[in-house]
MARMAR-811773 format. One line per field, with one value per residue (C-alpha): x, y negated, z negated; residue number from 0. Coordinates in Angstrom, 1 decimal, always signed. Each point is the difference from the previous one (the first is absolute). Last residue first. Example, Ala and Ser with C-alpha at 12.3 -4.5 7.8 and 13.67 -1.06 7.14 Angstrom:
% residues 2
x: +13.7,-1.4
y: +1.1,+3.4
z: -7.1,-0.7
seq: 1,0
***
This chain:
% residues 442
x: -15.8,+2.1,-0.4,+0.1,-2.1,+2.3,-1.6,-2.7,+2.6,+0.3,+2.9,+0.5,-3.0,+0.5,+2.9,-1.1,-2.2,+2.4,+2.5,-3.0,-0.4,+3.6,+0.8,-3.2,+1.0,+3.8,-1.7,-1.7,+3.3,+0.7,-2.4,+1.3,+3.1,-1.4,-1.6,-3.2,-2.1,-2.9,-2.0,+2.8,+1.2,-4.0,-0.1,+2.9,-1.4,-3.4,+1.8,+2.2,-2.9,-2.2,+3.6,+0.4,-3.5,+0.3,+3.4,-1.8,-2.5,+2.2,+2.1,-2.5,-1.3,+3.7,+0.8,+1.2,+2.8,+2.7,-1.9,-0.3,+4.3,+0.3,-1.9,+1.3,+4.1,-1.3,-1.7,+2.8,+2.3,-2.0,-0.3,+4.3,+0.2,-2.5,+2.3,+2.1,-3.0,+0.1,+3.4,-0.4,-2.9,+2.9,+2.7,-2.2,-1.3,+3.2,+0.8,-3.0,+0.6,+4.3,-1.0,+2.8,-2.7,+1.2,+3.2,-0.7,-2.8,+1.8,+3.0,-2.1,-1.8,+3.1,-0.4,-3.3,-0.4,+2.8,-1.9,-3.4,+1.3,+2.0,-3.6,-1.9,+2.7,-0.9,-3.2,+0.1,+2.0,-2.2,-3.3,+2.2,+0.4,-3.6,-1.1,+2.5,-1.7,-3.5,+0.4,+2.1,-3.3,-2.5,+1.7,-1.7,+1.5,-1.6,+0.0,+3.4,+0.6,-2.2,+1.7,+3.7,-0.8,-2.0,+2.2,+3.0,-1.7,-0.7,+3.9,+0.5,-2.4,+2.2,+2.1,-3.0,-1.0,+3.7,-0.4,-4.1,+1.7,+2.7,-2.8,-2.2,+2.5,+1.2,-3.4,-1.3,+2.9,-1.0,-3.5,+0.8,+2.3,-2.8,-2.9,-1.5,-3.2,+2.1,+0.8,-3.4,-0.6,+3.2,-1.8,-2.7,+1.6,+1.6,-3.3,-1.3,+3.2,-0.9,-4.2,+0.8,+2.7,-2.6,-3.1,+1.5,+2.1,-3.7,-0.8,+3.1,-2.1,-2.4,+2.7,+2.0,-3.2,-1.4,+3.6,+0.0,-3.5,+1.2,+2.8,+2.4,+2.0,+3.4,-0.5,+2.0,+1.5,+2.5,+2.8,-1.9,-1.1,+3.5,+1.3,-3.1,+0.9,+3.7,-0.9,-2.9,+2.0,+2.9,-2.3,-1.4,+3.6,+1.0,-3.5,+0.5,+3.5,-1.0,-2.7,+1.7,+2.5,-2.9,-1.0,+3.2,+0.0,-3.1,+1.5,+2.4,+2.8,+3.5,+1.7,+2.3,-1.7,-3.4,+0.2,+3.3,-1.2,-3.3,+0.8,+2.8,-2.5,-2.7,+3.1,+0.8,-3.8,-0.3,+2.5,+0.0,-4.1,+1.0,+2.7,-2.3,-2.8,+1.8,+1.6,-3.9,-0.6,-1.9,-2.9,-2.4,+2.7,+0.6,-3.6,-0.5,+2.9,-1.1,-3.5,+1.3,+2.6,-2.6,-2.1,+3.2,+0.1,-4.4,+1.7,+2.6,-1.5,-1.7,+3.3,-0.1,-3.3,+0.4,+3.4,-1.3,-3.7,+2.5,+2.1,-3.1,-1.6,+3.0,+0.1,-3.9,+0.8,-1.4,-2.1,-3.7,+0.8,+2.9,-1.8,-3.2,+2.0,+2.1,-2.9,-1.5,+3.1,+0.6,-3.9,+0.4,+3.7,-1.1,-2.7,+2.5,+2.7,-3.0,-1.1,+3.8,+1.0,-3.2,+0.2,+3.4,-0.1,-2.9,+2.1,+3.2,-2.4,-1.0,+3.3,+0.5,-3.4,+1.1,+3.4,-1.6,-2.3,+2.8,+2.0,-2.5,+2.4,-3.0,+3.1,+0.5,-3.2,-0.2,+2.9,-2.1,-3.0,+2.4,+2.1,-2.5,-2.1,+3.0,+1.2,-3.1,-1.5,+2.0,-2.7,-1.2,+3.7,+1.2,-3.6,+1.4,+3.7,-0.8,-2.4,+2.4,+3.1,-1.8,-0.6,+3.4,+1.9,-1.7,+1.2,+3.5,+0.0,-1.5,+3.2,+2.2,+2.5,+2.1,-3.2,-0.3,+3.3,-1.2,-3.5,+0.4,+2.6,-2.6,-2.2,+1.2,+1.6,-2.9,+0.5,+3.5,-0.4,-3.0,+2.3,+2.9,-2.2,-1.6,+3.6,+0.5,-4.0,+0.0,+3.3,+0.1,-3.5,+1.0,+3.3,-1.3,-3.5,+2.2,+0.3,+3.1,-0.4,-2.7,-2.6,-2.4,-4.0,-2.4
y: +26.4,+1.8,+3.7,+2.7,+0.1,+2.0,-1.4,+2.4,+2.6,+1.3,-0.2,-3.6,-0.6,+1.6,-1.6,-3.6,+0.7,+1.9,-3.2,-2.5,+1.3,+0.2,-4.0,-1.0,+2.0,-1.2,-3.6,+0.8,+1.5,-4.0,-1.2,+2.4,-1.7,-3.6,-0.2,+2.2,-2.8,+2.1,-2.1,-0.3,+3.8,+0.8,-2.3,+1.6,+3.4,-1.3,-1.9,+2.9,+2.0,-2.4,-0.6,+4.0,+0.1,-2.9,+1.1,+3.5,-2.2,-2.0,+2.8,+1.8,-2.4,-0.7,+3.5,-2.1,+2.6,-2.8,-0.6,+3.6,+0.4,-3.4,+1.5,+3.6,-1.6,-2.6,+2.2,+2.8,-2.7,-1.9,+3.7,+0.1,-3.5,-0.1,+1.0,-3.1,-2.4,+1.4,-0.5,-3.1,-1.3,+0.5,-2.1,-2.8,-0.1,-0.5,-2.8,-1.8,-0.3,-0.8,-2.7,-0.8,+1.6,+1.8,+1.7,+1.4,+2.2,+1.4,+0.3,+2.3,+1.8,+1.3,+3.6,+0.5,-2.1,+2.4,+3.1,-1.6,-0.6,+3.3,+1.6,-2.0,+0.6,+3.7,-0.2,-2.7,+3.0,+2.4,-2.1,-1.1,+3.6,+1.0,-2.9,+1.2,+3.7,-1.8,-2.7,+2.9,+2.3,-2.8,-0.5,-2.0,-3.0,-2.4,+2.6,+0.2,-4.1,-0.5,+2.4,-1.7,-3.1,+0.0,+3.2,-2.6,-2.9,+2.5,+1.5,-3.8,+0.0,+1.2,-3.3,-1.6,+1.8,-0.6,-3.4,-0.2,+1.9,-2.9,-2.6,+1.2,+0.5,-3.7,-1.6,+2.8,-1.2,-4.0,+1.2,+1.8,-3.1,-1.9,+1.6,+3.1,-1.2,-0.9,+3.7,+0.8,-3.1,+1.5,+4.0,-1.5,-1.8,+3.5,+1.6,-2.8,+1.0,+3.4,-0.9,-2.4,+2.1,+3.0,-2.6,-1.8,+3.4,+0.9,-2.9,-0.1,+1.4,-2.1,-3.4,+1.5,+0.3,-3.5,-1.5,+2.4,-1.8,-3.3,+0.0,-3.1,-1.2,+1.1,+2.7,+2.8,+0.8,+3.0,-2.4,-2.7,+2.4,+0.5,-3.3,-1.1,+2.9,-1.3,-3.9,+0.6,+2.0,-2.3,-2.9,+2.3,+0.3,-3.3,-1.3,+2.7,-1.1,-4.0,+1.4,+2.1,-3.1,-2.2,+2.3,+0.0,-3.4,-0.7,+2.0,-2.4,-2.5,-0.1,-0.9,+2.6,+2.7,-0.6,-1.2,+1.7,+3.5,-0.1,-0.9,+3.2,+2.1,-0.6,+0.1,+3.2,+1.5,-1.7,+1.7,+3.1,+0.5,-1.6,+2.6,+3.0,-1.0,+0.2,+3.7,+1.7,+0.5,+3.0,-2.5,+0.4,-1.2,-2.8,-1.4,+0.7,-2.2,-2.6,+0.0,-0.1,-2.6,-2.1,+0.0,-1.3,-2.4,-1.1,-0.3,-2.1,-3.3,+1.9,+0.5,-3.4,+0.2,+2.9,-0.7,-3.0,+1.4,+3.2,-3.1,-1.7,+3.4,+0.8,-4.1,+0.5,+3.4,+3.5,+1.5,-1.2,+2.4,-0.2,+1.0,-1.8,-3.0,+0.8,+0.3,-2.5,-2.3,+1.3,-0.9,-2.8,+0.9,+3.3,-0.5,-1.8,+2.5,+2.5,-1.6,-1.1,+4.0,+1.9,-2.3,+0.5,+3.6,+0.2,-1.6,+2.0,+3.2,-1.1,+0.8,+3.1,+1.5,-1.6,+1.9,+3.8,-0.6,-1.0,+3.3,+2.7,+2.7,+1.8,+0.6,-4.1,-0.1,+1.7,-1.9,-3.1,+1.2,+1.1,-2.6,-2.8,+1.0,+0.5,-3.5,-1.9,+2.1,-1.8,-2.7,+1.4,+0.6,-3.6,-1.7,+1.9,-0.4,-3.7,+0.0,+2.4,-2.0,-3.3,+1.7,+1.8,-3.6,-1.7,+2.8,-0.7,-3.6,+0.3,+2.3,-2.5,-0.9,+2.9,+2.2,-2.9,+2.1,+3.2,+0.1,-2.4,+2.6,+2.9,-1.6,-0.5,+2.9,+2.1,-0.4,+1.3,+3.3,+0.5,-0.6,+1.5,+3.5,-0.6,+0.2,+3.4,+1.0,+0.2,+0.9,+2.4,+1.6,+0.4,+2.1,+2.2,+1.2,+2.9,+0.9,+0.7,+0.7,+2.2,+0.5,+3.2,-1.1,+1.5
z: +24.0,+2.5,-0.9,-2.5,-3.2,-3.0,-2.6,-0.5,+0.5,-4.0,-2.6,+0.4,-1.4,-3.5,+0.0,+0.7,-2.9,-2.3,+0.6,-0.5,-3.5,-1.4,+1.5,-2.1,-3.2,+0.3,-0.2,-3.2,-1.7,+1.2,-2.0,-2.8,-0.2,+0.2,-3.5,-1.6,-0.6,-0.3,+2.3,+2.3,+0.4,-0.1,+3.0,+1.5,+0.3,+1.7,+2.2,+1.3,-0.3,+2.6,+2.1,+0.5,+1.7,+2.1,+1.4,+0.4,+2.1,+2.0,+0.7,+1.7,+1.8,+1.6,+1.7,+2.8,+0.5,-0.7,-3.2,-1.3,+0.7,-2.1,-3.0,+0.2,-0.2,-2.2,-2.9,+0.5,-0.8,-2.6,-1.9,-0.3,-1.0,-2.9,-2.7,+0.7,-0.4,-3.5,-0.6,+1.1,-2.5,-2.9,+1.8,+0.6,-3.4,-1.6,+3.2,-0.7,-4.0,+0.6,+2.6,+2.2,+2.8,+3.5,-0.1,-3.6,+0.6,+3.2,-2.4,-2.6,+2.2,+2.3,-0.9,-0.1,+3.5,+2.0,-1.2,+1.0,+3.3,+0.7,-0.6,+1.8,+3.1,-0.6,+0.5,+2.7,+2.3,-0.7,+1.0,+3.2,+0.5,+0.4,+1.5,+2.7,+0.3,+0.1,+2.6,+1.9,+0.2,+0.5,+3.4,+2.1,+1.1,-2.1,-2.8,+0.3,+0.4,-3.0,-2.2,+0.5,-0.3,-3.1,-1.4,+0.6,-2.1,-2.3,-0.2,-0.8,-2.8,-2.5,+0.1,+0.1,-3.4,-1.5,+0.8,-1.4,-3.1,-0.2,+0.5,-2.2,-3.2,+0.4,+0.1,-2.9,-2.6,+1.0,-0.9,-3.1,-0.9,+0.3,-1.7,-0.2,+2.0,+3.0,-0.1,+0.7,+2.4,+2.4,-0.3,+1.4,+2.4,+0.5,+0.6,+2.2,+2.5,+0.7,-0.2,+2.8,+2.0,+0.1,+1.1,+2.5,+1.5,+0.4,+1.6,+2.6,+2.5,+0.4,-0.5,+3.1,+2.2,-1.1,+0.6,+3.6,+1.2,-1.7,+2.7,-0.6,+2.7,+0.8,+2.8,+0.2,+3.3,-0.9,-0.5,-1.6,-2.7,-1.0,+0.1,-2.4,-2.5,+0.0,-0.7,-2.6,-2.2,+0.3,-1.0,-2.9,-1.7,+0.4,-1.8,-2.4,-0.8,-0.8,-1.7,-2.7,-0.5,-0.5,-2.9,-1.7,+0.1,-1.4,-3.2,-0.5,+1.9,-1.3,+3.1,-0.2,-2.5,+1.3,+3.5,+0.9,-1.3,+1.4,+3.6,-0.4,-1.3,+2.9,+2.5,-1.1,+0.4,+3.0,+1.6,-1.4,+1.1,+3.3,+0.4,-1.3,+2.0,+3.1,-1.2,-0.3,+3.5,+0.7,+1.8,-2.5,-2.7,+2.6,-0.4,-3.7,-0.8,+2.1,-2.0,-3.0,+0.7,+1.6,-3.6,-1.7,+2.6,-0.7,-3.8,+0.5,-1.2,-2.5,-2.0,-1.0,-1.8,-1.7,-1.4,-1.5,-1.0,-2.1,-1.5,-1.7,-0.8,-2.2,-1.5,-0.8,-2.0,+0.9,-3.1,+1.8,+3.0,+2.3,+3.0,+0.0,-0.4,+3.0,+1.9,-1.1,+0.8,+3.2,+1.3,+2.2,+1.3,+0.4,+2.0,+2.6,-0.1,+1.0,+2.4,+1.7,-0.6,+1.6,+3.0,+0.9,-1.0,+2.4,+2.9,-1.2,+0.1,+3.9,+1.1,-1.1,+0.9,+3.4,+0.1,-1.4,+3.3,+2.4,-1.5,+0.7,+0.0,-2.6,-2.3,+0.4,-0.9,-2.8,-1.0,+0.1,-1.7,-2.9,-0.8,+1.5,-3.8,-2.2,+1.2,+0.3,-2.5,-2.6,-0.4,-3.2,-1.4,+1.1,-1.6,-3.3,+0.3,+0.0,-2.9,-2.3,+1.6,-1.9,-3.1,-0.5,+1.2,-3.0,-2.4,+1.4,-0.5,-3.8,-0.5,+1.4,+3.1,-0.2,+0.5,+3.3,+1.6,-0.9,+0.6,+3.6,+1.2,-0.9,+2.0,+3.1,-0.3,+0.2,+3.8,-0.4,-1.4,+2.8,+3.1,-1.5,-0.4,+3.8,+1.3,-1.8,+0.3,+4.2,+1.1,-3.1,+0.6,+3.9,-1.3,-2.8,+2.5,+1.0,-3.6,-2.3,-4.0,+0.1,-1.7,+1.2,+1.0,-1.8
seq: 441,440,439,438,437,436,435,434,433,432,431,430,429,428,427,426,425,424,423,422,421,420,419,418,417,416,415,414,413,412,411,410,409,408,407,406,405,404,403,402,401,400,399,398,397,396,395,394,393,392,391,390,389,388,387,386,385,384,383,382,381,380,379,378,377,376,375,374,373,372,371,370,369,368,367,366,365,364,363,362,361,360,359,358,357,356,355,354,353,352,351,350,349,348,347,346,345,344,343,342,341,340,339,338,337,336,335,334,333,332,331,330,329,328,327,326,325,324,323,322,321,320,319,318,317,316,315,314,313,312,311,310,309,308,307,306,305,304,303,302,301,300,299,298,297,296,295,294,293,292,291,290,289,288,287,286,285,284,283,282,281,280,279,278,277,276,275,274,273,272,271,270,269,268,267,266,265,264,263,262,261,260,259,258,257,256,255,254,253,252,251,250,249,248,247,246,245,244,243,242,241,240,239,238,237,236,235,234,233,232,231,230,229,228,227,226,225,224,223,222,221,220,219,218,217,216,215,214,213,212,211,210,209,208,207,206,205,204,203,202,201,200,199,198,197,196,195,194,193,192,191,190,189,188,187,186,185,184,183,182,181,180,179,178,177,176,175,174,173,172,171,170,169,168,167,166,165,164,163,162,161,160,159,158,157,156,155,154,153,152,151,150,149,148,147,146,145,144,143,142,141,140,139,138,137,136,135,134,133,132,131,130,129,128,127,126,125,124,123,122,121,120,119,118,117,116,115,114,113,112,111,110,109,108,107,106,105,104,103,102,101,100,99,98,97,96,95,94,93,92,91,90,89,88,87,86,85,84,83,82,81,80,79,78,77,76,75,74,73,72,71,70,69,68,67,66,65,64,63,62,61,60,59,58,57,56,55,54,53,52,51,50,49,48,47,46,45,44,43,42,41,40,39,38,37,36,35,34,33,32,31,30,29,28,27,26,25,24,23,22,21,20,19,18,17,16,15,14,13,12,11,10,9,8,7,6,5,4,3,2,1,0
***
């Protein structure tokens, strides 16, 4: 077993990697956090609205979130393989599919929004809740195909060791989405549409610059810019798996969203605040990941199973011990956190008490992320759809009896420490044998 140690010669290339990749992911979640606080001064009913309409955009977002984790890691392999042109027309072509994948599925959406919706709140959410969720919805399609650019952008320069671009674009657009939101709604007095206009306004600046600096790139090793359904079909292949993990990941916590739905409103509203500060903490986390993406593909690209290992090693360290600062700092601040984002004594009382909870989780989400993002830059992807599949079915299971028995929003969330506990012993489990350890361009 390998010694801990507080120094490694793999410190320096994690940090230049994770530390701009950490701002990166705090502020993408941003966007949403700035819409929970600023429309949880608006009302309760706005709030619970917001919950159900982030659920169904979150959800598309997590299935579709291969074209960042899935250009990640083919792209750095390449760029480990030193077959740069390759790793530039992959790039290329995952704005054309991200294109594609963003205008259909904005379009579907805007047929079937309200079902879904519906479906989500259950028969206990009010008319006026699922009125203000269809708004949101609605609105924030507009920017859905540039949310989907983002994704894919950011894949592209995490492949390519760069992880500071996407931190400025992710800071930019995150401030400008707050300060759009803030003038509309407590200047101009506007509502909970303007929250979600503000939201798009950033995305579409934020996929434009995307769009703009991957193109220049691809021109300059003679890239061509028309579609290539050949690399589309290629890209879509062997995303599947990523498909099929990010779709039973994110159809767990819709789950979890209907189940608290089922509580009532202020359970709801508690749930919306508690998901989006653990999904901040879990990006947060997920920045030594995005480095054990990068990093592991362009070792195994090149060749060296031995230094994929040793660095995966430390970057598991490393999120361990972040986890553990994380959950400290969220115990101790659970009752301001609670209060920053509802006025409502109920939602902030539950609030506080579900925290503590996600707090206790911090430590096992960081050895959970580190693994996880290390087995997806190694392409180790069928693997993880399965064990994802696996912990989803129990997860389920678990939080069905929570429902039936009406046991409240605590122990749905002793549910969720469940599902984070089981995929950590399977990417463990994994991680301690070579079968992910495949060397070579992809």
């Amino acid at each position: 077993m390998r010694k801990l140690s507080l120094r490694s010669e793999h410190d320096s290339e994690i940090a230049r990697l994770a530390i701009p990749a950490l701002g990166t992911l705090v502020a993408e979640p941003l966007y949403v956090l700035s819409d929970t606080a600023v429309v949880g001064r608006i009302g309760t009913t706005e709030l619970a609205g917001l919950a159900l309409a982030s659920t169904v955009l979150l959800t598309f977002h997590a299935i579709l979130i291969f074209l960042a984790y899935g250009t990640t890691g083919t792209v750095s392999r390449f760029i480990g393989a030193n077959q740069d042109r390759q790793a530039a027309e992959l790039s290329w072509q995952s704005f054309w599919l991200a294109g594609a994948l963003g205008i259909s599925t904005a379009l579907v959406l805007a047929f079937t929004g309200p079902f879904f919706l519906g479906l989500l709140g259950g028969s206990e959410t009010s008319q006026e809740v699922l009125d203000a969720a269809w708004l949101y919805l609605r609105i924030s399609l507009w920017g859905f195909p540039f949310m989907l650019f983002m994704l894919a952008g950011g894949g592209v320069f995490h492949g390519r060791q760069n992880t500071v671009t996407p931190l400025v674009i992710a800071i930019t657009s995150a401030i400008a989405n707050l300060v759009i939101e803030v003038v509309l709604i407590f200047g101009l007095g506007y509502g909970l549409g303007a929250s979600a206009f503000a939201t798009v306004i950033a995305q579409v600046g934020a996929g434009a610059a995307y769009i703009v600096l991957t193109r220049r790139w691809a021109t300059s090793l003679g890239v061509g810019m028309a579609p290539n359904w050949n690399q589309m079909r290629k890209l879509l292949k062997t995303s599947k798996a990523l498909v099929i993990r990010t779709t039973m990941l994110r159809g767990s916590f819709t789950y979890a969203t209907a189940v608290a739905a089922s509580v009532g409103v202020a359970a709801l509203a508690a749930h919306q605040v508690t998901m989006q500060v653990w999904g901040t903490l879990a990006l947060a986390l997920d920045a030594v990941a995005i480095a054990g993406q990068s990093l592991t593909g362009r070792y195994l690209g090149a060749g060296f199973p031995e230094k994929a290992k040793a660095a995966s090693q430390r970057m598991v360290e490393i999120d361990v011990g972040v986890g553990l600062v994380a959950g400290l700092g969220l115990f101790l601040a659970r009752d301001p956190i609670a209060g920053l984002f509802s006025t409502d004594p109920e939602v902030v009382s539950a609030t506080a008490s579900v925290l503590v909870i996600a707090a206790i989780q911090q430590p096992i989400a960081g050895y959970l992320f580190a693994l996880d993002g290390v087995l997806i830059g190694a392409g180790d992807l069928d693997y993880l759809a399965k064990t994802v599949s696996l912990a989803a079915v129990i997860f389920i299971a678990i939080a069905y009896a929570v429902q039936r028995s009406g046991l409240g929003l605590n122990w749905l969330w002793v549910a969720i420490g469940v599902f984070i506990t089981v995929r950590s012993v399977a990417v463990g489990l994994r991680f301690r044998t070579s079968a992910w350890q495949t060397t070579g361009a992809p």
